[in-house]
C-alpha positions, 0 to 999 in steps of 0.5 A: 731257034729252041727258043722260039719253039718252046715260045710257039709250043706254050702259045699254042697250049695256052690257046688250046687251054683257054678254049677249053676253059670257055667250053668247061661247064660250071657246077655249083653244089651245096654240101650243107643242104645236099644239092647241086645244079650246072650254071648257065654258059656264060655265067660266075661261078657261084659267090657263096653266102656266109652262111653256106645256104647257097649264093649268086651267079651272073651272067658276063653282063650282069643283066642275068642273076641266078640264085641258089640256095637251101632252106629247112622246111620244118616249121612249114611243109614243104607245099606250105613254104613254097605256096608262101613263096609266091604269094610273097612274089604277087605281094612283092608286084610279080605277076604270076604266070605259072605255077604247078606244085608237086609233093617233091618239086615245084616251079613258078614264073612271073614278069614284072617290069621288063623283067622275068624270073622263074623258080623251081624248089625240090624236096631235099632230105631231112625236111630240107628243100632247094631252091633256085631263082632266075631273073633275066630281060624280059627281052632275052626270053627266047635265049633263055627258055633253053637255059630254064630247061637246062637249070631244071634238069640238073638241079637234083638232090645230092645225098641225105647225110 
């Protein structure tokens, strides 16, 4: 009888842990550069790159992935680095539907095939800057508005060492 309570007990908790876990945000954050950003519901955990820049998420299907990464913006400024970042996108057969830069942010979207990706770059400390990449079915659209707005506003500068 203990038995069989015990084995109740630890069915039940590990329910209620793996409902927990579903509901548990993921949060990525880059020491190196000095940002952070929330993960989409449903997405990976971020698989970082060798060199500690940033890294990938998916989504559970695969058909979503969002990239993160920093980048030092010495050489160029950082409105130089991210006007070049679109140009880059139109060479690469993105149409641009929207763009707007500031002296410390800057966001873009285009579509191309089927497909719809949305960038957003903020100013970091020591003439760093940190960028995020999005790409999903042009389909998912409406499902994902709420998702870029949520990615905007949790993907801030961390700390100037």
């Amino acid at each position: 009888m203990m038995r069989r309570i015990a084995l109740s007990i630890l069915f039940v908790a590990a329910c209620f842990a793996g409902a927990f876990a579903a509901d548990e945000k993921l949060h990525y954050v880059n020491v190196w550069y000095g940002y952070a950003i929330d993960l989409p519901a449903g997405f990976s955990a971020v698989k970082e790159s060798d060199n500690g820049d940033g890294g990938l998420s998916y989504s559970a299907d695969r058909k979503s992935k969002l990239a993160v990464w920093g980048a030092n913006t010495m050489i160029d400024s950082f409105q130089s680095d991210i006007n070049d970042r679109i140009s880059s996108a139109q060479d690469d057969g993105w149409a641009i539907g929207y763009s707007k830069v500031t002296s410390n942010w800057a966001s873009w979207s285009g579509e191309k095939d089927g497909r719809i990706f949305y960038s957003r770059a903020i100013r970091l400390c020591s003439d760093g800057a940190g960028y995020f990449d999005l790409q999903y079915p042009q389909e998912a659209k409406d499902a994902f508005d709420p998702v870029v707005t949520n990615l905007i506003k949790s993907f801030k500068r961390t700390s100037c060492n």
